[in-house]
C-alpha positions in Angstrom: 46.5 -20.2 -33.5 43.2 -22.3 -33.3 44.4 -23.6 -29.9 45.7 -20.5 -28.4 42.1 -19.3 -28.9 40.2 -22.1 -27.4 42.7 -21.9 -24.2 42.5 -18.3 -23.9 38.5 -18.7 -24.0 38.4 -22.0 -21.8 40.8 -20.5 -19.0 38.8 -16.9 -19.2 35.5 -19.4 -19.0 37.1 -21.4 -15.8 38.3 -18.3 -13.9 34.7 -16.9 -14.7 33.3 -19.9 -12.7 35.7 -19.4 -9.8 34.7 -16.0 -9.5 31.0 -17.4 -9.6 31.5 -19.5 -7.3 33.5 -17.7 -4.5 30.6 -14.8 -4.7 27.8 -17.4 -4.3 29.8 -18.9 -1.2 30.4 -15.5 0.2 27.2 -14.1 0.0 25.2 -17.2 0.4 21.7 -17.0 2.7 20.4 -19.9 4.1 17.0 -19.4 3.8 14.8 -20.2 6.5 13.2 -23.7 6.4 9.9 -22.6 7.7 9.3 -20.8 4.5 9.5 -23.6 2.4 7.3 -25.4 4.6 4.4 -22.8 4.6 4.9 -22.7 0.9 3.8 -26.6 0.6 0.5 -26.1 2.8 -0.7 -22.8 0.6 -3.1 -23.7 -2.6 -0.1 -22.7 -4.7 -2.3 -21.1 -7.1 -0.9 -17.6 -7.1 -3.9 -15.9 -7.4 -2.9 -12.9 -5.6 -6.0 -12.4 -3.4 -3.6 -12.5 -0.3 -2.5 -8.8 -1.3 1.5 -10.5 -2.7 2.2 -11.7 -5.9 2.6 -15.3 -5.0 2.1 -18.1 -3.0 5.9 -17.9 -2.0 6.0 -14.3 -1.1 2.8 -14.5 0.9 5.3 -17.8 2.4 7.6 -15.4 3.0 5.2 -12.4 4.6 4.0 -15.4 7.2 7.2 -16.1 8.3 8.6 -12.7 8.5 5.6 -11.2 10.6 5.1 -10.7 14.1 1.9 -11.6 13.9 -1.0 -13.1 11.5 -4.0 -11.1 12.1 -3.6 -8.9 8.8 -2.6 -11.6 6.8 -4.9 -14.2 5.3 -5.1 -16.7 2.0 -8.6 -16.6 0.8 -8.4 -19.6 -1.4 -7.1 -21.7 1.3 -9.2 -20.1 4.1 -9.2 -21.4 7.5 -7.7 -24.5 7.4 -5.0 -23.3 5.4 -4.3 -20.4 7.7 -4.4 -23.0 10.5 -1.6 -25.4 9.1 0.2 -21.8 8.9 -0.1 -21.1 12.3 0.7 -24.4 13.5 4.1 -24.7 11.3 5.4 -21.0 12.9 3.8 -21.9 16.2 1.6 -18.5 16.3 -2.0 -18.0 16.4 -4.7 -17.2 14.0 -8.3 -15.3 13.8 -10.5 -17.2 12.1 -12.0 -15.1 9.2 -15.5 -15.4 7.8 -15.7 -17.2 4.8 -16.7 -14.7 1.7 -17.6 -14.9 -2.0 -17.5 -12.6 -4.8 -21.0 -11.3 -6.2 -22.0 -10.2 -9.4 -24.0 -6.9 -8.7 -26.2 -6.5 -11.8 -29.3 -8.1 -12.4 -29.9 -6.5 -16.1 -31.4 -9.8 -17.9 -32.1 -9.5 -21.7 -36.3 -9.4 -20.8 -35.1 -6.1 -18.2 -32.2 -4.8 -20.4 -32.6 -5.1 -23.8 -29.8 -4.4 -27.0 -29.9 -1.2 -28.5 -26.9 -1.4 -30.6 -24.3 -4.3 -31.5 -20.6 -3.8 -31.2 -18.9 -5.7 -33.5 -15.3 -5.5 -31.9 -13.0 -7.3 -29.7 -14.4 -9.0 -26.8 -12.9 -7.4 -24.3 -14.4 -5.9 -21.6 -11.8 -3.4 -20.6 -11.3 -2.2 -24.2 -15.3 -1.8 -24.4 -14.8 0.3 -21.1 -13.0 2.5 -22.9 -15.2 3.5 -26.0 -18.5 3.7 -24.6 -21.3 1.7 -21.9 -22.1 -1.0 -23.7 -24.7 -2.5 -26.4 -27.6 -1.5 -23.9 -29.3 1.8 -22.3 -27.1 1.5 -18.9 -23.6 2.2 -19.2 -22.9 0.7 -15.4 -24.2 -3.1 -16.1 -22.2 -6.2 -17.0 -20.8 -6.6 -20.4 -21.0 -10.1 -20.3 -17.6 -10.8 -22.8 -16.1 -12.4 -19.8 -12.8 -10.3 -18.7 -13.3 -11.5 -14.9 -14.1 -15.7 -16.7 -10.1 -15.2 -17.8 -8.9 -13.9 -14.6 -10.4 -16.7 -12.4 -8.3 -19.6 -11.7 -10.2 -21.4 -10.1 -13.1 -21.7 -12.7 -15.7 -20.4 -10.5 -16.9 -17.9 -12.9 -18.7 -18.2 -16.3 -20.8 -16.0 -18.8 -24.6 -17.5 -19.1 -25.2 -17.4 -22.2 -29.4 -16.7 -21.6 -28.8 -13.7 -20.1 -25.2 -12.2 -20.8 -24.1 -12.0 -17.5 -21.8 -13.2 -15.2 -22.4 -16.0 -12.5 -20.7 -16.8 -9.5 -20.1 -21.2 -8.7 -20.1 -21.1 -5.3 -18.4 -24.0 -4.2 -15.5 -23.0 -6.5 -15.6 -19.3 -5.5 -12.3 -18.9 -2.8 -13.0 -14.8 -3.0 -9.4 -14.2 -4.2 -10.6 -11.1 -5.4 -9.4 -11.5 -8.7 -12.9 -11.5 -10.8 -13.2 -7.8 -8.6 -9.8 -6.5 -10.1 -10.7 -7.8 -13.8 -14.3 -5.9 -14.0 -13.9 -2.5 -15.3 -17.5 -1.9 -14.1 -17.0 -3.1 -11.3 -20.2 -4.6 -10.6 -18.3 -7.6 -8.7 -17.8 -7.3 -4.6 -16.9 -10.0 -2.1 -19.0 -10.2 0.5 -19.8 -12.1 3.2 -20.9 -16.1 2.4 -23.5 -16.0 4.9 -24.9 -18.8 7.2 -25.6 -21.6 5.4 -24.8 -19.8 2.4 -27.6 -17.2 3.0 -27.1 -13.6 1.9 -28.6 -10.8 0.6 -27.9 -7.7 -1.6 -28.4 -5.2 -4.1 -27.7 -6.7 -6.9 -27.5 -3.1 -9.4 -25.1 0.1 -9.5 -27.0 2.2 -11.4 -26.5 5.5 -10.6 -28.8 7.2 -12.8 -31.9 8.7 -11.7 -35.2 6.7 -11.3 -36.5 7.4 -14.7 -32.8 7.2 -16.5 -32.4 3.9 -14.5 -35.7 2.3 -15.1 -36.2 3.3 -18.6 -32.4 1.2 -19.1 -33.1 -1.6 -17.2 -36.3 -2.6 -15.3 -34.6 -4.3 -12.2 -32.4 -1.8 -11.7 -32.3 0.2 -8.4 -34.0 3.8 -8.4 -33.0 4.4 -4.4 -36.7 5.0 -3.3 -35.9 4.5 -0.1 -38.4 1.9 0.4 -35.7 -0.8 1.8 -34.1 1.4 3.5 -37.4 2.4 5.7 -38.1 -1.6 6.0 -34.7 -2.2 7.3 -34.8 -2.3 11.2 -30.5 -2.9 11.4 -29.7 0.1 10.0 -27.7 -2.0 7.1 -28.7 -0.1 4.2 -28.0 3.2 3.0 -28.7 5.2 -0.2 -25.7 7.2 -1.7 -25.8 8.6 -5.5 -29.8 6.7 -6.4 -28.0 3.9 -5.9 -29.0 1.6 -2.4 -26.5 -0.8 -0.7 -27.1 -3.2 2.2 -23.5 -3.2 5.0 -23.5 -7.5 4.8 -22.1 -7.0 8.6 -24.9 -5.4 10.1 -27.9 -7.4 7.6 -29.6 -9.5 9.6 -30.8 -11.7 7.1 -34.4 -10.8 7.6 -35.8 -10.7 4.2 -37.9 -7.3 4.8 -36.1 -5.3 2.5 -36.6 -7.7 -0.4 -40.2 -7.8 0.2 -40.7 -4.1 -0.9 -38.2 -3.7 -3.6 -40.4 -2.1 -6.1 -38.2 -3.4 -9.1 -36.8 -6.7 -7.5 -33.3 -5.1 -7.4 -32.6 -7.0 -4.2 -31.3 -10.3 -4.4 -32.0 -13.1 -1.4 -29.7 -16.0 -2.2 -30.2 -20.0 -1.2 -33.2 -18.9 1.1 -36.5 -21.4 1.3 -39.1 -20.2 0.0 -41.1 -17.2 1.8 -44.4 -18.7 3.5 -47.6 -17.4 2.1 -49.5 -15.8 4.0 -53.0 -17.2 4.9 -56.2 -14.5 4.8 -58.9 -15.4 7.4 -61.8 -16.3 5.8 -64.1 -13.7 6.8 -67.5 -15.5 5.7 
């Protein structure tokens, strides 16, 4: 009886793997080398900021498309977009280089506590109770939901001032930081010449006194940037200014009247003082 049974299962188990085996052979897809070749070149780190869940689907994406002007790996960048080109033998626009952000500039000294939450540290579950242990509800909570995200380790809490800070030569604006933030205080922008770039580092959109009396370097859209600005790069939309990185010319007049120091200039020398004429 014993061995009827273990026959009966072994030759249901063998005809099982014949069947398996036909269908794989029948339906089998060679898949094109060229995929597995772009697959070797990318970072392989799956962050997603290509717009595909994977390395091997954006693999896949490259090969498949006519052309590569709408795709791009940010955490490879150039180069890694030129290896691409050069394996499928198409051509590729180089992209400016960008790097996320952190637009809030709400420093204990500018933003103090007003209450403690004693909860988990989670900045999308604070999101969803109420804005934060301070006056403004739009700053960074500083528990570190876009730290966890990053895989490259180009982001980390200071803990001085609670907020988030961007390591630039680890920063491949992936985009995932962005996506993490339920404030969303973090934008990729453009990494400027020589690592140049300025911005409004606040999205406050309360009124002047709401927004001043929460946080003293936040941004009260005076205007007063806005008149400086000869580009035409900044606009003012809900008390809240923003400066368009492609038409900023870098020109530093903007930051020179910020009444509350809301505008960031980043890896600039140091402005010249000005020398009065002696007038004796």
């Amino acid at each position: 009886m014993i061995i009827s049974v273990i026959i009966s299962l072994g030759s249901i188990g063998a005809i099982g793997a014949i069947i398996l085996y036909l269908v794989s052979v029948k339906f089998h897809v060679d898949e094109d080398p060229h995929i597995v070749s772009v697959t070797e070149v990318l970072p392989g780190a799956n962050c997603g900021g290509c717009g595909f869940p994977g390395c091997s689907s954006f693999a896949i994406a490259c090969v498949n498309a006519v052309s590569l002007d709408n795709l791009n790996c940010p955490a490879g960048g150039n180069q890694t977009m030129t290896l691409v080109a050069n394996i499928l033998g198409k051509e590729v626009n180089t992209k400016e280089p960008k790097i996320a952000v952190i637009k809030c500039n709400g420093v204990c000294e500018a933003r103090p506590l007003t209450c403690h939450y004693d909860g988990a540290k989670k900045c999308a579950i604070i999101a969803l109770l109420y804005g934060g242990e301070t006056d403004c509800s739009y700053g960074c909570f500083g528990f570190g939901d876009c730290v966890e995200a990053c895989t490259f380790d180009a982001i980390h809490i200071n803990p001085e001032t609670r907020i988030a800070e961007i390591t630039e030569d680890r920063c491949t604006a992936c985009g995932a930081c962005v996506n993490a933030c339920p404030k969303k205080i973090i934008e990729l922008r453009k990494k400027g010449p020589k690592s140049r770039r300025i911005y409004i580092s606040c999205v406050n959109k309360a009124t002047e006194d709401v927004a001043r009396k929460a946080c003293a370097n936040a941004c009260t859209g005076c205007g007063e940037c806005l008149t400086a600005c000869e580009f035409q790069a900044i606009s003012i939309a809900n008390n809240v200014a923003y400066i368009d990185d492609t038409k900023c010319r870098l020109c530093r007049k903007c930051s020179s009247v910020c009444p509350t120091g809301s505008i960031l200039e980043i890896n600039f020398p140091p402005k010249k003082k000005t020398v009065q004429p002696d007038n004796a």
